[in-house]
C-alpha positions as CSV (number, residue, x, y, z in Angstrom):
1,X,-44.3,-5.7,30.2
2,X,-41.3,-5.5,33.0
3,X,-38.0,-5.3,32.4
4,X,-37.0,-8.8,33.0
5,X,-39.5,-10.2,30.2
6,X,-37.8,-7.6,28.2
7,X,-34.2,-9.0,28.6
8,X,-35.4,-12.4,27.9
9,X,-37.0,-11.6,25.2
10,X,-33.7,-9.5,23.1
11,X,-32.1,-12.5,24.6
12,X,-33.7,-15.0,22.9
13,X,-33.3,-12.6,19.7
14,X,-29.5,-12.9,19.8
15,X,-29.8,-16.7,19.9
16,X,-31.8,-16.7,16.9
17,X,-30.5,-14.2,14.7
18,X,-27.6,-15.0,12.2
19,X,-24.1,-14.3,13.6
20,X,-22.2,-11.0,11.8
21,X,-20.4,-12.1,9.0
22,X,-16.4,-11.3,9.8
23,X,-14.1,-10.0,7.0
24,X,-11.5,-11.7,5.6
25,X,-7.7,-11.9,6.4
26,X,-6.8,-9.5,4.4
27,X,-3.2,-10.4,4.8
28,X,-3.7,-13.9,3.3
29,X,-5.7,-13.8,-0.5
30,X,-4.4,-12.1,-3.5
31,X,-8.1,-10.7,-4.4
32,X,-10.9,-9.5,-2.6
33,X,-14.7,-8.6,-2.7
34,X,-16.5,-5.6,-1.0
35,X,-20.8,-6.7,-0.7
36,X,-20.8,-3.6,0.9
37,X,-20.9,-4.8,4.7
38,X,-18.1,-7.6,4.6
39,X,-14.6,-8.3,2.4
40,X,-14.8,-11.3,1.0
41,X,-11.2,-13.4,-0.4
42,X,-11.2,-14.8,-3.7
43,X,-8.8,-17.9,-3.6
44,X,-9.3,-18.5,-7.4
45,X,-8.0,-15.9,-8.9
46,X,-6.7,-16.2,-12.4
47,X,-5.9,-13.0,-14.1
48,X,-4.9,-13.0,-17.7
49,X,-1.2,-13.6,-18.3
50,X,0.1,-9.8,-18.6
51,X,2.6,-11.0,-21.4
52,X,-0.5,-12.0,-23.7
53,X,-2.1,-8.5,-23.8
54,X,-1.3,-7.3,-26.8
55,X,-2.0,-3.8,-29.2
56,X,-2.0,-2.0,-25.5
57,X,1.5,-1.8,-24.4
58,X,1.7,1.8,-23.6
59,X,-1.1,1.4,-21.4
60,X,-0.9,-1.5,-19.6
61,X,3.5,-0.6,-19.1
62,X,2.1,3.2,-17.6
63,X,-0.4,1.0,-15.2
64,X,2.5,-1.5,-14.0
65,X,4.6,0.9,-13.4
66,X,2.2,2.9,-11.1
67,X,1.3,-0.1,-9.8
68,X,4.9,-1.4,-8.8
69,X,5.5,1.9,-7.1
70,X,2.4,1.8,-4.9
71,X,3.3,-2.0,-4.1
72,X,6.5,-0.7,-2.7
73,X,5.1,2.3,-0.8
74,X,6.2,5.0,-3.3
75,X,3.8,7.9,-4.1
76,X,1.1,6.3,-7.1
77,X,-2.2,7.4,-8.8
78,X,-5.1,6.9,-8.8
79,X,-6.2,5.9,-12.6
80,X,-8.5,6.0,-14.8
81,X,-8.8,3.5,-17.8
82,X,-11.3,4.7,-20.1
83,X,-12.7,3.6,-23.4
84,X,-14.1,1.6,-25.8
85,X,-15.6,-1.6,-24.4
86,X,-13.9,-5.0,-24.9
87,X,-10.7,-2.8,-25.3
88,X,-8.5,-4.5,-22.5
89,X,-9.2,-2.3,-19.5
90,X,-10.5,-4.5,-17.0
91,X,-8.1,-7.5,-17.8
92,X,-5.2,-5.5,-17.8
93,X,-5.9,-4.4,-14.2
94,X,-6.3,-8.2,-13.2
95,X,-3.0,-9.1,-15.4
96,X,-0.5,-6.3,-13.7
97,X,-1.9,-7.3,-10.2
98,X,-1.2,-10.9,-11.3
99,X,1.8,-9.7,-12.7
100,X,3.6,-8.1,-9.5
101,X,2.4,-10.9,-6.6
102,X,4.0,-13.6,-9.3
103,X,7.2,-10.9,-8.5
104,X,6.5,-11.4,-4.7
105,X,5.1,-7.9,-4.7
106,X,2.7,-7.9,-1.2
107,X,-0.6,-6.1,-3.3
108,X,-3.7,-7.0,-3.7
109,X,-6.9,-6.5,-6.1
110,X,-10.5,-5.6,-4.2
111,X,-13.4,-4.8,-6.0
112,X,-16.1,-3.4,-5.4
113,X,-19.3,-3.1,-7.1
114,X,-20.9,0.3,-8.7
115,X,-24.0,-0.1,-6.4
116,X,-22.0,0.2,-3.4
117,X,-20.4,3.4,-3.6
118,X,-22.1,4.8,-0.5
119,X,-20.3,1.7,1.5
120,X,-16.9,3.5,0.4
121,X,-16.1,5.3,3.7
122,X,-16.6,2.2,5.7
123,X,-14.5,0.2,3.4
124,X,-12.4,2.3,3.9
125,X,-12.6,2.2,7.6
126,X,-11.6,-1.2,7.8
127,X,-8.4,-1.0,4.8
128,X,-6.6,1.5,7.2
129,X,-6.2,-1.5,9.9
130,X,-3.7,-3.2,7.2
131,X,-0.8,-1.8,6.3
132,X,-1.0,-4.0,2.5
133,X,-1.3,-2.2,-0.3
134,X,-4.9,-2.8,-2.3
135,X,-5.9,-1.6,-5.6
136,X,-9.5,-1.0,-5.2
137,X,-11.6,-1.5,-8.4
138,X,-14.7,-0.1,-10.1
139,X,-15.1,-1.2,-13.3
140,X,-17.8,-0.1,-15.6
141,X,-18.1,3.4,-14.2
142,X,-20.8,5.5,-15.4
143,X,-23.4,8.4,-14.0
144,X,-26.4,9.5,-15.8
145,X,-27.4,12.6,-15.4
146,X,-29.3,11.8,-11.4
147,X,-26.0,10.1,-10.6
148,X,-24.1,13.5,-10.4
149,X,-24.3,13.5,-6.9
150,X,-23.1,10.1,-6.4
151,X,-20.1,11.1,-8.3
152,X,-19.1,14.3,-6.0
153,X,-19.1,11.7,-3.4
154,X,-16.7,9.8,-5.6
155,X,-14.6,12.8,-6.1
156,X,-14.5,13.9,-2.6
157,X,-13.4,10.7,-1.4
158,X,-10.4,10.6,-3.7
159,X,-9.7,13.7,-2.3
160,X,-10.2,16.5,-0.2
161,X,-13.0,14.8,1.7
162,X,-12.8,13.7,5.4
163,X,-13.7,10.5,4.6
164,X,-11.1,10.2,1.4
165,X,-9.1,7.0,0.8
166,X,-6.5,5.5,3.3
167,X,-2.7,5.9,2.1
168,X,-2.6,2.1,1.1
169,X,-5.4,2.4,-0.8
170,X,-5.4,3.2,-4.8
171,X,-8.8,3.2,-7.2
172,X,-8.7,1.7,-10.2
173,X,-11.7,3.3,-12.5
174,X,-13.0,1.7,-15.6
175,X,-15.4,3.5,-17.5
176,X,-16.6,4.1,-21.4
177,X,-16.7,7.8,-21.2
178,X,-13.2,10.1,-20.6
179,X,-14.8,12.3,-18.2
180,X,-17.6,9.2,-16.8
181,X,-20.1,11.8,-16.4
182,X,-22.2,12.5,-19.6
183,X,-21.5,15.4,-21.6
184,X,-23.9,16.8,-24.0
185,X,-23.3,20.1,-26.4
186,X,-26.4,21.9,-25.0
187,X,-24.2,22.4,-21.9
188,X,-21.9,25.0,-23.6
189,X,-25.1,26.6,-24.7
190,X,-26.4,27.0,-20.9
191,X,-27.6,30.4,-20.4
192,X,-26.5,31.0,-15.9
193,X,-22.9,29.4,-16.5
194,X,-21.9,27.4,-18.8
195,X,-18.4,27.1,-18.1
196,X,-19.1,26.3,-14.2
197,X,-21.7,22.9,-15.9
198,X,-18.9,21.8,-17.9
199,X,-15.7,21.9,-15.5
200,X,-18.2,20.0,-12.6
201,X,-18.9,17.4,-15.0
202,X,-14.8,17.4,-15.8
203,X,-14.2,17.7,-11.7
204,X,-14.6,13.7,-11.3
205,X,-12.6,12.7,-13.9
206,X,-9.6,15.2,-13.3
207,X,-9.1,13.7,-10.1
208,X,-7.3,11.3,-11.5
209,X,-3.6,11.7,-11.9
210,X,-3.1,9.1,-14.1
211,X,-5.8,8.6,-17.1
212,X,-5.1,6.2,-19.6
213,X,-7.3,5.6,-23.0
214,X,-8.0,2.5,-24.6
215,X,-9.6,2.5,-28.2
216,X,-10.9,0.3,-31.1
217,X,-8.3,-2.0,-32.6
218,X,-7.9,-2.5,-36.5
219,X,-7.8,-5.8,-38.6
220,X,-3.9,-6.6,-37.6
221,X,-4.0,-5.7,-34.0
222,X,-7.2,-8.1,-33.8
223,X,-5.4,-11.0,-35.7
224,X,-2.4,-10.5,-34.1
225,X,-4.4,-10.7,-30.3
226,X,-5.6,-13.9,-32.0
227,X,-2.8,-15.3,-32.3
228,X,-1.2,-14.7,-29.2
229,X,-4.0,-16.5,-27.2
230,X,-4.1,-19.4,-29.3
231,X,-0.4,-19.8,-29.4
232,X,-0.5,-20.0,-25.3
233,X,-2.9,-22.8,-25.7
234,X,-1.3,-24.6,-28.6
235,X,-3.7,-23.7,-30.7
236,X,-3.8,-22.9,-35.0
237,X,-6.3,-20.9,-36.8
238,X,-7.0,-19.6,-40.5
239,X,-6.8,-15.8,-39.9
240,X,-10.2,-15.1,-42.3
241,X,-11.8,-17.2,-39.8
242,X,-11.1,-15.6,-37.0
243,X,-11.9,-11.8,-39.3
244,X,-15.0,-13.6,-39.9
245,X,-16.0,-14.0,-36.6
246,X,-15.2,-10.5,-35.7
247,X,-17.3,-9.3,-38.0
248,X,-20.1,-11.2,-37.3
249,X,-20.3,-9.8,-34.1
250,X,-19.7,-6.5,-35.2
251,X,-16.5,-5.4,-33.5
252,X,-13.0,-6.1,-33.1
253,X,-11.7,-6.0,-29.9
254,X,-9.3,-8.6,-27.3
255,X,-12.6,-9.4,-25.5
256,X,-13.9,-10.4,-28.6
257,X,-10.8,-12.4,-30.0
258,X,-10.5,-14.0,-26.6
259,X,-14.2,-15.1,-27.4
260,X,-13.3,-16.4,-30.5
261,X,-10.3,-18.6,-29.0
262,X,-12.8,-19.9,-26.8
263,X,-14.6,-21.3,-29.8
264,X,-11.6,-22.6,-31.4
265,X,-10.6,-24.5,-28.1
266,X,-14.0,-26.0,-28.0
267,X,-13.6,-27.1,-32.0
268,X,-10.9,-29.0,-30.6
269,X,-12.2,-30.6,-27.6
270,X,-10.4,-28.2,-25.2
271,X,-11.8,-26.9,-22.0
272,X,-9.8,-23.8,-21.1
């Protein structure tokens, strides 16, 4: 086979095959996705109103704050929200975002989905042509105990590592677990170092300068999250009724009272 049947052949291959996809203006959408090749925009998005998260004040103030200041350029931290799930975490990241670009603040949200943590450094790659300031979020973090090594890449590219985040760029962890990697008690038991299996487990999580908990809610602080979604929609509601369906799902939490406003809205005809 000559050369010239070869050149008409890759040819021919480049006529076929599917153009690249391009990335997206990252100058021009308030939220963004990472599919681990291309950044897509995400035109429709509706974060939570901030003013309607309720029983988490500390938290969600200590994450606009940060926020504000890396919208501005100012030194900010990386943060970790960890904690029970339904707790608020991942909608309070969605409402201070929200929150600031309804200020005029130039930021943006870009997420980016636990399987693609290998695809960091060349997301990465591409944020340092912008000079915007992103918030890039993982939510749900977690390693098992084969994932270790996926989270020293994590760690490294927070810091230290050659490949670590641009300047503009700030990650937004959520996770169930305070330190993401499991812990167990056999560790402090380990016979060659125990002390050296804990603090690697610990290294991920420290890397954080800013770590913010979020835990189970009681009776009021679910009634009163209730309340404060309905009231935006115009809504009323017996109290036990809304205990009741809390309990019936076994947990009180705002995902959960957000769920049961959803019910209520539909008991009225509402599509929300």
């Amino acid at each position: 086979m000559n050369d010239a049947l070869l050149t008409r052949i890759a040819e021919a291959l480049e006529r076929i095959a599917p153009p690249p996809a391009s990335s997206a203006d990252l100058a021009a959408a308030p939220a963004y996705v990472w599919n681990g090749a291309t950044i897509r925009a995400v035109e429709a998005f509706a974060p939570v109103d901030y003013a309607l998260l309720t029983g988490i004040d500390a938290q969600k103030q200590a994450l606009l704050e940060n926020s504000r200041r890396h919208a501005a350029g100012h030194a900010a931290h990386d943060v970790l929200l960890w904690g029970a799930r339904g707790t608020g975490k991942s909608a309070v990241v969605a409402a201070v975002i929200g929150k600031l670009q309804a200020e005029g603040q130039d930021i943006a949200l870009l997420q980016c989905a636990i399987d693609e943590l290998a695809s960091l450094p060349q997301l990465f790659t591409l944020l340092r042509d912008t000079r915007r300031p992103f918030i890039l979020f993982l939510d749900d973090l977690g390693f098992d105990e084969n994932g270790v090594g996926d989270a020293r890449a994590l760690r490294s590219l927070l810091q230290g590592g050659t490949a670590a985040r641009p300047a503009n760029v700030r990650l937004y962890v959520t996770s169930n677990r305070r330190h993401i990697v499991p812990r167990h008690l056999s560790e402090q038991d380990d016979p060659v170092n125990p002390r050296d299996v804990v603090d690697d487990k610990m290294a991920l999580s420290d890397r954080f300068g800013l770590s913010l908990g979020f835990h189970a809610i009681d009776q009021d602080a679910y009634v009163a999250i209730v309340s404060g979604y309905a009231a935006s929609l115009g809504l009323s509601f017996q109290p036990l009724d809304a205990i009741q369906w809390a309990t019936q799902r076994g947990s009180r939490s705002g995902r959960v009272a957000w769920q049961y406003v959803v019910e209520l809205a539909g008991r009225h005809g509402l599509n929300i």
